[in-house]
Biopython code that builds the backbone (N, CA, C, O; Angstrom):
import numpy as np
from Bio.PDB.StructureBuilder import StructureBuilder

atoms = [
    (1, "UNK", "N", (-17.945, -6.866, -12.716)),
    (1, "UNK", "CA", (-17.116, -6.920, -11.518)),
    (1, "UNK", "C", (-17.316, -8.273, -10.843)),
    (1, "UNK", "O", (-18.469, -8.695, -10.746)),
    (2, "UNK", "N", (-16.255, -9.022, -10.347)),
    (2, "UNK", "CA", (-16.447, -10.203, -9.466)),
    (2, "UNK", "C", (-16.015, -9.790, -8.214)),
    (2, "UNK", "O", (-15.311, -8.784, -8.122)),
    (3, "UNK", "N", (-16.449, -10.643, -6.920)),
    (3, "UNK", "CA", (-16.589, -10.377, -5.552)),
    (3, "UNK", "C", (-15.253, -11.373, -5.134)),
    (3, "UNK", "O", (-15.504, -12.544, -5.420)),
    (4, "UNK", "N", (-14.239, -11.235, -4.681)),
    (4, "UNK", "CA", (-13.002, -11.727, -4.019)),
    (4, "UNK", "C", (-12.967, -11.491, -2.784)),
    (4, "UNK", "O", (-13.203, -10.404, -2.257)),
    (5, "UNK", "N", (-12.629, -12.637, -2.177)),
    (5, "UNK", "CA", (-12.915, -12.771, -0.561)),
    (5, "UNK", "C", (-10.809, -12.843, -0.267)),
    (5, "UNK", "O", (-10.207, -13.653, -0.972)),
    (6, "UNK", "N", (-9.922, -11.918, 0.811)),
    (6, "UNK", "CA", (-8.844, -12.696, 1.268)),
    (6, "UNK", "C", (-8.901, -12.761, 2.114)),
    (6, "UNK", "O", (-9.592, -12.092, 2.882)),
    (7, "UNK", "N", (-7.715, -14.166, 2.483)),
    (7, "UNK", "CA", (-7.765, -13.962, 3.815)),
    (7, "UNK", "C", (-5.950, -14.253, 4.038)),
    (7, "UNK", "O", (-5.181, -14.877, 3.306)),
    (8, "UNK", "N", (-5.707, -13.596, 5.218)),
    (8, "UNK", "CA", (-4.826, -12.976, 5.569)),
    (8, "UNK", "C", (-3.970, -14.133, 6.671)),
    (8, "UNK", "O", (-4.655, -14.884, 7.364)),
    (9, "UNK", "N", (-2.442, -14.184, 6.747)),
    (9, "UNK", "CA", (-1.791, -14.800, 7.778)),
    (9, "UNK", "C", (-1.966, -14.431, 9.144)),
    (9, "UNK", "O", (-2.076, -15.196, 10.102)),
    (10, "UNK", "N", (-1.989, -12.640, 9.143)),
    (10, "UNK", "CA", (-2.160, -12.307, 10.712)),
    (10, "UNK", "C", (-2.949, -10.373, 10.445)),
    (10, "UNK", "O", (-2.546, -9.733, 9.474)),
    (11, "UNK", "N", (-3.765, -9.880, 11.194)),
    (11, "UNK", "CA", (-4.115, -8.748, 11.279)),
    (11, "UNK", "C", (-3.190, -7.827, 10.672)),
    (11, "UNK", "O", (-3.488, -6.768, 10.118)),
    (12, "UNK", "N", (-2.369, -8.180, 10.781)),
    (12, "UNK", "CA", (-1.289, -6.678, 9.891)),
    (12, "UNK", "C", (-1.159, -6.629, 8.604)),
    (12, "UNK", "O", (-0.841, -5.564, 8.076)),
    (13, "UNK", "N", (-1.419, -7.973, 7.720)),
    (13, "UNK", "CA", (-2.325, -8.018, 6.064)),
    (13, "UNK", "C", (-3.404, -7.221, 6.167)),
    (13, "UNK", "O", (-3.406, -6.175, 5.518)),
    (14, "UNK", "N", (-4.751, -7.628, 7.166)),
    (14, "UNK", "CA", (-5.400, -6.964, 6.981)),
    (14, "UNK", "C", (-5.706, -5.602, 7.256)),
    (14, "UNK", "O", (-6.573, -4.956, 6.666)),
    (15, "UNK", "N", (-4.969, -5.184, 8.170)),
    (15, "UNK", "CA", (-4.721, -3.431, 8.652)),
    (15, "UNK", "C", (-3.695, -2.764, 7.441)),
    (15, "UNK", "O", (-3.603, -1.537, 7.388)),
    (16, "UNK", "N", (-2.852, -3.705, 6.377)),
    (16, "UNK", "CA", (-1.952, -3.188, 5.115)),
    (16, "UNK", "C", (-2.824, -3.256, 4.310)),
    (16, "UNK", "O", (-3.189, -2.111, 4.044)),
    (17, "UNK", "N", (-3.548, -4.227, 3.583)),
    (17, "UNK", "CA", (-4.669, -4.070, 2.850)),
    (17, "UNK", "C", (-5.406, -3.019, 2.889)),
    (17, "UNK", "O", (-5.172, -2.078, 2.130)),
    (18, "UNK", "N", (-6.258, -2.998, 3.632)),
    (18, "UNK", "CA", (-7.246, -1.719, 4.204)),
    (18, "UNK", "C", (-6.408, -0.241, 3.992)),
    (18, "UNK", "O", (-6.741, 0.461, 3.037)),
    (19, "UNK", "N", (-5.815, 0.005, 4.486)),
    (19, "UNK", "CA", (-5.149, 1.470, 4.361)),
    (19, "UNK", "C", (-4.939, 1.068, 2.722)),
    (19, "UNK", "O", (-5.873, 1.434, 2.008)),
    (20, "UNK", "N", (-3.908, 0.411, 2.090)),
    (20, "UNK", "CA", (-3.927, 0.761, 0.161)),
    (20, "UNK", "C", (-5.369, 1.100, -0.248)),
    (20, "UNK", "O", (-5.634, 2.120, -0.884)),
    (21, "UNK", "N", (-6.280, 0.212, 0.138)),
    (21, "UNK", "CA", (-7.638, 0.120, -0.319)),
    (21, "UNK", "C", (-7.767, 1.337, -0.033)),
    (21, "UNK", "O", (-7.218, 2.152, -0.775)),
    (22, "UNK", "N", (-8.408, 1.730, 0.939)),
    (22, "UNK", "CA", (-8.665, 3.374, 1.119)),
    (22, "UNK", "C", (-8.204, 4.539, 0.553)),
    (22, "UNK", "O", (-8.876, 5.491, 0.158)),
    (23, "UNK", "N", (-6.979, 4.395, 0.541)),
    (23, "UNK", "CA", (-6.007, 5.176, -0.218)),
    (23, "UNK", "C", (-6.143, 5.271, -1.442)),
    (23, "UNK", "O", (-5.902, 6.293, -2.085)),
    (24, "UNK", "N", (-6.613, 4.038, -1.973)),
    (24, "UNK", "CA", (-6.740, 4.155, -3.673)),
    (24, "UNK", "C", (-8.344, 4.173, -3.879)),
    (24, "UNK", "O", (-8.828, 3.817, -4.953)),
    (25, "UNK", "N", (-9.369, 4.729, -2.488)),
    (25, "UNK", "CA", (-11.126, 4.786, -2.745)),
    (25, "UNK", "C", (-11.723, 4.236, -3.489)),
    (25, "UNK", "O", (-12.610, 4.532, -4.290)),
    (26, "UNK", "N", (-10.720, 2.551, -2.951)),
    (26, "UNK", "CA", (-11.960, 1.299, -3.314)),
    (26, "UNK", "C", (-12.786, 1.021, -2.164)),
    (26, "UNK", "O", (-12.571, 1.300, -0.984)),
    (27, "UNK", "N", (-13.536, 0.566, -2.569)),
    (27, "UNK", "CA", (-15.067, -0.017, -1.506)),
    (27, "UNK", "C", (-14.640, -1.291, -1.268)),
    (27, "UNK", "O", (-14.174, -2.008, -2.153)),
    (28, "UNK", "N", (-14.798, -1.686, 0.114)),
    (28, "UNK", "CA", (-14.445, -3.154, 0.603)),
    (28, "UNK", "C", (-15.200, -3.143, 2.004)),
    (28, "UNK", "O", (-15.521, -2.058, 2.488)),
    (29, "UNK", "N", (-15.496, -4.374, 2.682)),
    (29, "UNK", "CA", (-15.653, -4.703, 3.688)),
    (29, "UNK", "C", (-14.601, -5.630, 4.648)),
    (29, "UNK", "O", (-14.162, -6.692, 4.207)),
    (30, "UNK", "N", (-14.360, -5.306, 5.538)),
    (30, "UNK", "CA", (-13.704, -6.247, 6.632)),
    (30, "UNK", "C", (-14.700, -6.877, 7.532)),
    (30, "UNK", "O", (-15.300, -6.246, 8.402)),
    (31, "UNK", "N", (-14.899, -8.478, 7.234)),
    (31, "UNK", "CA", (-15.496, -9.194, 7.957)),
    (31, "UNK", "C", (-14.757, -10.611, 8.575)),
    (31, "UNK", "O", (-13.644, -11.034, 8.260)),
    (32, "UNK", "N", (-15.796, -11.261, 9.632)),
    (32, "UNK", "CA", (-14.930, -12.046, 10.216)),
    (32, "UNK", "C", (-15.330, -12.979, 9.029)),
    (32, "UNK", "O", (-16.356, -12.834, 8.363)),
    (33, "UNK", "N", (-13.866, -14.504, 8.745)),
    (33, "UNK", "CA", (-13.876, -15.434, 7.729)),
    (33, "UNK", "C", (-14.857, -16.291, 8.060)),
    (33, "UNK", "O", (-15.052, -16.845, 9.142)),
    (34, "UNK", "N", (-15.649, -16.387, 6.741)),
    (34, "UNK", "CA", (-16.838, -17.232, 6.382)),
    (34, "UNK", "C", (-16.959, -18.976, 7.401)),
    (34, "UNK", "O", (-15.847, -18.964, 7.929)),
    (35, "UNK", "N", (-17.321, -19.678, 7.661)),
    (35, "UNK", "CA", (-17.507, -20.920, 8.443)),
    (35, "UNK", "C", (-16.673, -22.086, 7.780)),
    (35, "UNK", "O", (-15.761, -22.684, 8.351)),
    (36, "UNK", "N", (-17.130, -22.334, 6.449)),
    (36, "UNK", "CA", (-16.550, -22.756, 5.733)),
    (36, "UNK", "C", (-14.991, -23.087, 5.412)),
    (36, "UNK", "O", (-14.403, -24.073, 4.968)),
    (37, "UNK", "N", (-14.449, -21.290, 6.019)),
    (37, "UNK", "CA", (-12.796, -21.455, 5.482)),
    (37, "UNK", "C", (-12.300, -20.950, 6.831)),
    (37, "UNK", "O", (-12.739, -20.447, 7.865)),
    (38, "UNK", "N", (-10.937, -21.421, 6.176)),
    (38, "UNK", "CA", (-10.065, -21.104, 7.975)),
    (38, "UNK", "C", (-9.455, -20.195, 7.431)),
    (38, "UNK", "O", (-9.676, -20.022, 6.233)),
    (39, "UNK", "N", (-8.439, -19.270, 8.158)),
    (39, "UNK", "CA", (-7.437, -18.279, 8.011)),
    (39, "UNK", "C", (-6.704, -17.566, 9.364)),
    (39, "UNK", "O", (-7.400, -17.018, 10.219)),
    (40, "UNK", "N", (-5.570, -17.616, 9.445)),
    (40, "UNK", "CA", (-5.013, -17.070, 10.177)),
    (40, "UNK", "C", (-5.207, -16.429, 11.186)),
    (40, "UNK", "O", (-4.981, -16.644, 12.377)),
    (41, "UNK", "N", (-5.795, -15.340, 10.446)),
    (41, "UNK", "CA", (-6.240, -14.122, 11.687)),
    (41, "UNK", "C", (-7.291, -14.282, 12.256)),
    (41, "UNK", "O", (-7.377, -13.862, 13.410)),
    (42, "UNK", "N", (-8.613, -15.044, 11.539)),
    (42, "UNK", "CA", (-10.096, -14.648, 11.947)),
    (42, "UNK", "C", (-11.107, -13.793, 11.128)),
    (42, "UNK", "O", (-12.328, -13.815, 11.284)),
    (43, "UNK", "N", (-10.204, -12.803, 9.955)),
    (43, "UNK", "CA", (-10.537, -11.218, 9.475)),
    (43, "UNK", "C", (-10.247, -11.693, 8.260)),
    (43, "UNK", "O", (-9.195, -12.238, 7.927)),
    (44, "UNK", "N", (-11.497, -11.412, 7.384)),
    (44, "UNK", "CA", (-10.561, -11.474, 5.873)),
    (44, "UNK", "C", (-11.901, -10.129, 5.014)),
    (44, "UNK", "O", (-13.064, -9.968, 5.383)),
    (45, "UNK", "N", (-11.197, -9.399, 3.873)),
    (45, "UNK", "CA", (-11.420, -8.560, 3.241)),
    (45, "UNK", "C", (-12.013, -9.238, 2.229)),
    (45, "UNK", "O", (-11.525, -10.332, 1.943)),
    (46, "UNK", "N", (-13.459, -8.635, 1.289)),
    (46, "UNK", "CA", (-14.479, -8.743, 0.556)),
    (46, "UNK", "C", (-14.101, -7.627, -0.315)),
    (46, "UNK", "O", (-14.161, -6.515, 0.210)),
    (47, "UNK", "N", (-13.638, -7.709, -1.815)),
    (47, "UNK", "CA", (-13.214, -6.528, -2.238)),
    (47, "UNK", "C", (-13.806, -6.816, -4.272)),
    (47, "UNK", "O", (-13.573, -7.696, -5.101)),
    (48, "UNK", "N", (-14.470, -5.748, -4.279)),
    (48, "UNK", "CA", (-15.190, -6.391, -5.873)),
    (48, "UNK", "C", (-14.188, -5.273, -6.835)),
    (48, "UNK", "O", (-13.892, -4.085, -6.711)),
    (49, "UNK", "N", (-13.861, -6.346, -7.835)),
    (49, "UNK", "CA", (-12.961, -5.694, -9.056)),
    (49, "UNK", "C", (-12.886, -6.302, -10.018)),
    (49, "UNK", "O", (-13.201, -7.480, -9.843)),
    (50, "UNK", "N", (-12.493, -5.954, -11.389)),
    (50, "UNK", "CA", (-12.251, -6.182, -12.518)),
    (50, "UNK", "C", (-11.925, -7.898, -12.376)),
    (50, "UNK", "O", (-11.985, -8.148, -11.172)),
    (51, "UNK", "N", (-11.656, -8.964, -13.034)),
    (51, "UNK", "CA", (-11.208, -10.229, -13.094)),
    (51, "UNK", "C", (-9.359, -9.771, -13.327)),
    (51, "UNK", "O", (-9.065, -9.112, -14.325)),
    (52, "UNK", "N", (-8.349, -10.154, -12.417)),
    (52, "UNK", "CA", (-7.517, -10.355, -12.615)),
    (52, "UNK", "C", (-6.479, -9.226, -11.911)),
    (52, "UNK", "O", (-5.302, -9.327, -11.567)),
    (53, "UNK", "N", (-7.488, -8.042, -11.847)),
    (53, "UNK", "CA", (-7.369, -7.239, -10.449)),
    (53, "UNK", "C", (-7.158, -7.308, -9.578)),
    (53, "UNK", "O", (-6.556, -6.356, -9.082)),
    (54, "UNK", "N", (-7.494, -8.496, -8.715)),
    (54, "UNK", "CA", (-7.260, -8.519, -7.505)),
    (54, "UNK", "C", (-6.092, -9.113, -7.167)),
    (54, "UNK", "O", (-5.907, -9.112, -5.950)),
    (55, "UNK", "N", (-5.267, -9.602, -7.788)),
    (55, "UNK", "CA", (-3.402, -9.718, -7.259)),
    (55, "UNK", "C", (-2.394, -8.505, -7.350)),
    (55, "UNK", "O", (-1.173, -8.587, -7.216)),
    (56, "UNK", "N", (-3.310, -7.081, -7.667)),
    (56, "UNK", "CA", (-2.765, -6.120, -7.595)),
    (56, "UNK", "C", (-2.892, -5.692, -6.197)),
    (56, "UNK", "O", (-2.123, -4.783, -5.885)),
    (57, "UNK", "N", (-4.205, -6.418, -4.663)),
    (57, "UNK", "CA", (-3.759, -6.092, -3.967)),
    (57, "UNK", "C", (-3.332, -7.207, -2.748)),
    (57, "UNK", "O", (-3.538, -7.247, -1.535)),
    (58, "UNK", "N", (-2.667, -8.040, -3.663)),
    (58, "UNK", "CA", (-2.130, -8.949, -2.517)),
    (58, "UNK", "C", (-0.684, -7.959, -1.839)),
    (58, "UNK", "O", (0.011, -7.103, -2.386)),
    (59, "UNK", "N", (-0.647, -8.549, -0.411)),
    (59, "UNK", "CA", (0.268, -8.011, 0.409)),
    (59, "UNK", "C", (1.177, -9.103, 0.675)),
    (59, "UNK", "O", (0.894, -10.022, 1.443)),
    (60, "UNK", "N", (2.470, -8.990, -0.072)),
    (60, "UNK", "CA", (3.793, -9.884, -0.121)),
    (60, "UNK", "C", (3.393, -10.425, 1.356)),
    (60, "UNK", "O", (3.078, -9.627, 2.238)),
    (61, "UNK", "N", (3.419, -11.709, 1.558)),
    (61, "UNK", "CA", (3.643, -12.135, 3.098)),
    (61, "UNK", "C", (2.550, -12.301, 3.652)),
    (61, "UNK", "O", (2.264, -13.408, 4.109)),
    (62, "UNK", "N", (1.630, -11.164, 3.744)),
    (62, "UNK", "CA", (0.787, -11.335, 4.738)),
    (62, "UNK", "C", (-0.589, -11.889, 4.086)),
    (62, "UNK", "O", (-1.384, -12.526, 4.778)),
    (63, "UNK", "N", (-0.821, -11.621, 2.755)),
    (63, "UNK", "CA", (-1.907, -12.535, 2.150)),
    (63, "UNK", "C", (-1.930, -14.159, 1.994)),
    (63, "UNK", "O", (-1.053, -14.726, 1.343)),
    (64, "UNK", "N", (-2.638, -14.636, 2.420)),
    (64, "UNK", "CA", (-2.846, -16.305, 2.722)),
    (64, "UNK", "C", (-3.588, -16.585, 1.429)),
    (64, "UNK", "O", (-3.037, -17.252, 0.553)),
    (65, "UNK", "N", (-4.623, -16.179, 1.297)),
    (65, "UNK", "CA", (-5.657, -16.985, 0.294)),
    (65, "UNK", "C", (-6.492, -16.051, -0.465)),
    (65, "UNK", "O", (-6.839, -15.146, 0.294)),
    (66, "UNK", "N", (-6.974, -15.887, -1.682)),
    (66, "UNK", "CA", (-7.791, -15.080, -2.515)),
    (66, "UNK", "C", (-8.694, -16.124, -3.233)),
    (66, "UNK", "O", (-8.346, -16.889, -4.132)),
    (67, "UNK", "N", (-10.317, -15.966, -2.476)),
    (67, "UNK", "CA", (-10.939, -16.748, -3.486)),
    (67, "UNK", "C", (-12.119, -15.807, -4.475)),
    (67, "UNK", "O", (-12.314, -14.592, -4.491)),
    (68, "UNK", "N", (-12.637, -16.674, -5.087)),
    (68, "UNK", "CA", (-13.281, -15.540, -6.022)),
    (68, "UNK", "C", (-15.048, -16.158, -5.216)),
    (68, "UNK", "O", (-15.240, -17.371, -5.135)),
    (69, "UNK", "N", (-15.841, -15.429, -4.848)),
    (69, "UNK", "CA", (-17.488, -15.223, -4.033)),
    (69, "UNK", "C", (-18.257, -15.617, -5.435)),
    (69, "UNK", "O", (-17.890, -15.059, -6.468)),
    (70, "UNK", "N", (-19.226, -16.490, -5.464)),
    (70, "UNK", "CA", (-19.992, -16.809, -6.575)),
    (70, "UNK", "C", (-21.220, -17.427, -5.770)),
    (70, "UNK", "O", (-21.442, -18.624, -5.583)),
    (71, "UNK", "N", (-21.911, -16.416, -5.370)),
    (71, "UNK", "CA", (-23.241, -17.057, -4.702)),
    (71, "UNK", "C", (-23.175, -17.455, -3.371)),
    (71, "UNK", "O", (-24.336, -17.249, -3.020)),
    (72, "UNK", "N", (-22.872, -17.679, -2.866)),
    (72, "UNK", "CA", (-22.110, -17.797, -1.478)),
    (72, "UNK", "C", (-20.846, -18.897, -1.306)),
    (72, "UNK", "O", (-20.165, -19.280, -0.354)),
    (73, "UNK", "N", (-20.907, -19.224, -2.877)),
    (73, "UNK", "CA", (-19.433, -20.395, -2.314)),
    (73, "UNK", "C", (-18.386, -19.827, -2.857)),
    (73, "UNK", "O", (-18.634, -18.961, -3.696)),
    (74, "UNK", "N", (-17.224, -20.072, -2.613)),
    (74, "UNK", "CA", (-15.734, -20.446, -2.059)),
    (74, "UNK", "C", (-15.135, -20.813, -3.074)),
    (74, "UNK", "O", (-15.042, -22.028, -2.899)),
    (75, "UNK", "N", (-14.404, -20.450, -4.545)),
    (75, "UNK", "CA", (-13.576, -20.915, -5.444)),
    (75, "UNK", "C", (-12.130, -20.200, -5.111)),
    (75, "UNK", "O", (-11.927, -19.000, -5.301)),
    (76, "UNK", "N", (-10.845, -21.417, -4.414)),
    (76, "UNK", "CA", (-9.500, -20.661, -3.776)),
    (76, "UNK", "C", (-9.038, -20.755, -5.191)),
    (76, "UNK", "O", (-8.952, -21.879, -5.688)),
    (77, "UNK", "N", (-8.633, -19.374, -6.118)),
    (77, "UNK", "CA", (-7.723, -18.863, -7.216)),
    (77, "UNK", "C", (-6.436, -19.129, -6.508)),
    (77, "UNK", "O", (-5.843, -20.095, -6.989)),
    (78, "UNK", "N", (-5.752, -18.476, -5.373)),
    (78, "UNK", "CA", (-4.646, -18.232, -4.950)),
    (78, "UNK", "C", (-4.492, -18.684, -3.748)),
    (78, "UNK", "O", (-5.238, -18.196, -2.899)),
    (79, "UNK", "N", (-3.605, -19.618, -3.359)),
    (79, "UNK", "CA", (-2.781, -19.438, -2.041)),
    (79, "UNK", "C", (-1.234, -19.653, -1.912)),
    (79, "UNK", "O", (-0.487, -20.497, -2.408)),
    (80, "UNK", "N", (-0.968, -18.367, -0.894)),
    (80, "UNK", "CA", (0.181, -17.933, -1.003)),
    (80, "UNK", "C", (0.784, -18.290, 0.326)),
    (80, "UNK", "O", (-0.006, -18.476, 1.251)),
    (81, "UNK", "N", (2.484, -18.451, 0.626)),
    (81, "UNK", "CA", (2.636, -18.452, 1.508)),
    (81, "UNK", "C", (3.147, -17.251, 2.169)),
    (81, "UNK", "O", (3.407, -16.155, 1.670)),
    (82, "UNK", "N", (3.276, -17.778, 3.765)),
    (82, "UNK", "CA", (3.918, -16.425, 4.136)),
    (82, "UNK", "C", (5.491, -16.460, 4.053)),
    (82, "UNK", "O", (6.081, -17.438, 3.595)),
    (83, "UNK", "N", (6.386, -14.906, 4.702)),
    (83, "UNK", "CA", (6.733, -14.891, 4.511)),
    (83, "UNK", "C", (7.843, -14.441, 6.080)),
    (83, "UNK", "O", (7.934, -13.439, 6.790)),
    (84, "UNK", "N", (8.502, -15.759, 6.057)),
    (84, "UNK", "CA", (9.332, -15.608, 7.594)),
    (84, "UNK", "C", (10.972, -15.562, 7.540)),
    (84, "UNK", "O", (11.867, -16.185, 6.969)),
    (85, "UNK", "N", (10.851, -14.435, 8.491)),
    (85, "UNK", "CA", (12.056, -13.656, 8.507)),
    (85, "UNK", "C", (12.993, -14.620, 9.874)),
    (85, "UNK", "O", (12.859, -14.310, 11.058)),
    (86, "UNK", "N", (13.808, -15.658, 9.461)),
    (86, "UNK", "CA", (14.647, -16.499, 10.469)),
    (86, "UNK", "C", (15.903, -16.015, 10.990)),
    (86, "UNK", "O", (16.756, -16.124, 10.109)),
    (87, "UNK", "N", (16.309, -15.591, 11.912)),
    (87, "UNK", "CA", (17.415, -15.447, 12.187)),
    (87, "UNK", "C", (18.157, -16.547, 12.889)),
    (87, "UNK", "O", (17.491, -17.579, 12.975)),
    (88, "UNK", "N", (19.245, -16.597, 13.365)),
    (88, "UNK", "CA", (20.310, -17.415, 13.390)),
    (88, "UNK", "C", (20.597, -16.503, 15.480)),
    (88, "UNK", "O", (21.113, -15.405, 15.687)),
    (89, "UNK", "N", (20.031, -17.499, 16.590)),
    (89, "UNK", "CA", (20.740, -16.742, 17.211)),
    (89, "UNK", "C", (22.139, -17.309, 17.668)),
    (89, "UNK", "O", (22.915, -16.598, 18.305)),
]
sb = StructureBuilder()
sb.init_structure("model")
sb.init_model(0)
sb.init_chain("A")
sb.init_seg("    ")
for serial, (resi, resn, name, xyz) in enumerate(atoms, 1):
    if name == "N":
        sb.init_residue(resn, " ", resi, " ")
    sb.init_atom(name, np.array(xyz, "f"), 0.0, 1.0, " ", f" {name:<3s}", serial, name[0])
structure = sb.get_structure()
């Protein structure tokens, strides 16, 4: 199993995350983002799985960044953007 850190555009990735996670009785932690990295919200999810697993739980939009935890450092696999809804007034 490898340790994947995300981090999220705004709290509602991480409150969508969390409920799938639960729902599907994986083990994760919600902590505030490491010193090192920035992110959106402040909040990013610690979630250990298979290699290649973990873009099964990115959240269209609201996931920012997925790195993979190797000792305490920081390798960014993924960053995604978000996803903004423009209207025309």
């Amino acid at each position: 199993m490898t340790e994947y850190l995300f981090l999220f555009h705004s709290t509602v990735g991480v409150v969508r995350m969390r409920k799938a996670l639960q729902a599907a009785g994986m083990t994760f932690r919600v902590k505030d983002i490491p010193r090192q990295l920035r992110g959106g919200c402040g909040l990013c999810i610690y979630l250990s799985c298979e290699a290649g697993e973990e873009q099964r739980w990115v959240v269209a939009g609201e996931t920012e960044a997925i790195y993979r935890v190797d000792e305490g450092a920081f390798m960014l696999l993924h960053a995604l953007p978000s996803t903004t809804n423009l209207t025309d007034s």
